[in-house]
N, C-alpha and C positions, 0 to 999 in steps of 0.2 A: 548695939552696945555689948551684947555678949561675945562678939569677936575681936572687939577690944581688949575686955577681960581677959577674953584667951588668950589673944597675942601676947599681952603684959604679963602674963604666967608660965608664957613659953610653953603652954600643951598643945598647943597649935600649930599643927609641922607646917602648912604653908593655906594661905590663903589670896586666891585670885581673884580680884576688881578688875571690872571692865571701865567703869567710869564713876567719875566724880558727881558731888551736888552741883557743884562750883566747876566751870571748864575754864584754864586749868586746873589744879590743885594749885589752893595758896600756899604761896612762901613757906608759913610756918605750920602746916598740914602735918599730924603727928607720925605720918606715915614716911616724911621723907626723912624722918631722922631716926625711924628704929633700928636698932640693932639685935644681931640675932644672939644665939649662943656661942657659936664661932668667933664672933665681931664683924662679920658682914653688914651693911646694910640695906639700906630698901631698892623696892625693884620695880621702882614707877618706873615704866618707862615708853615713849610715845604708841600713838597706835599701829605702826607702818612694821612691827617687830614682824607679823606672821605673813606677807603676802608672799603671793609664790611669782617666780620670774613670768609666768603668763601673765599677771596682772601686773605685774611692772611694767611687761611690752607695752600691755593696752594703758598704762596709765602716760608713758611716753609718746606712743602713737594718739593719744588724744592731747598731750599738751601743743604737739607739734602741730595737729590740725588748726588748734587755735590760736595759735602764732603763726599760725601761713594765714587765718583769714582774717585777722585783724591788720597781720602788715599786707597784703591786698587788698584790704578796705569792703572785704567779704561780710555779708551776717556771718553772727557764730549760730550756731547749731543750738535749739530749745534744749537740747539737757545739757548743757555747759556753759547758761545761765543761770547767776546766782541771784546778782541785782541786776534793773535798769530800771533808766528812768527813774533813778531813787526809789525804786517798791520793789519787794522781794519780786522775783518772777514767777513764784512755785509755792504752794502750801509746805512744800516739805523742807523750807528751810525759813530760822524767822518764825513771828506769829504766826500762830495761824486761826 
């Protein structure tokens, strides 16, 4: 609450959030309508802002794996497994 008050008071040069209560932020989320002193506004913006061209390779080079073994009728690989069989496939996504 107290960096709300700041924000709304403008002594707060900038404040960085990694993530929501809610994924994504609702509609009407106080954050996506503030304005600065300038008249700028807010700076939601997805998670993919900071990755570096290696991990873009390997995020390409893994989408392609899994598009070559699904249309050859391949298993996919255990960590590019989210669901099957309707149940999560992994404590770390989902209940747990």
């Amino acid at each position: 609450m107290a960096i709300f008050r700041e924000g709304f008071s403008l002594t707060l040069a900038t404040m960085i959030g990694d993530v929501w209560d809610v994924q994504p932020a609702p509609k009407d989320h106080v954050w996506r309508t503030m304005k600065n002193p300038l008249g700028g506004g807010n700076g939601m913006v997805p998670h993919y802002s900071g990755t570096t061209l290696d991990a873009q390779a390997r995020y390409a080079a893994g989408t392609k794996t899994i598009l070559e073994n699904y249309l050859d009728g391949k298993p996919q690989e255990p960590q590019n497994v989210i669901v099957g069989l309707g149940k999560y496939e992994t404590k770390a996504y989902g209940q747990r």
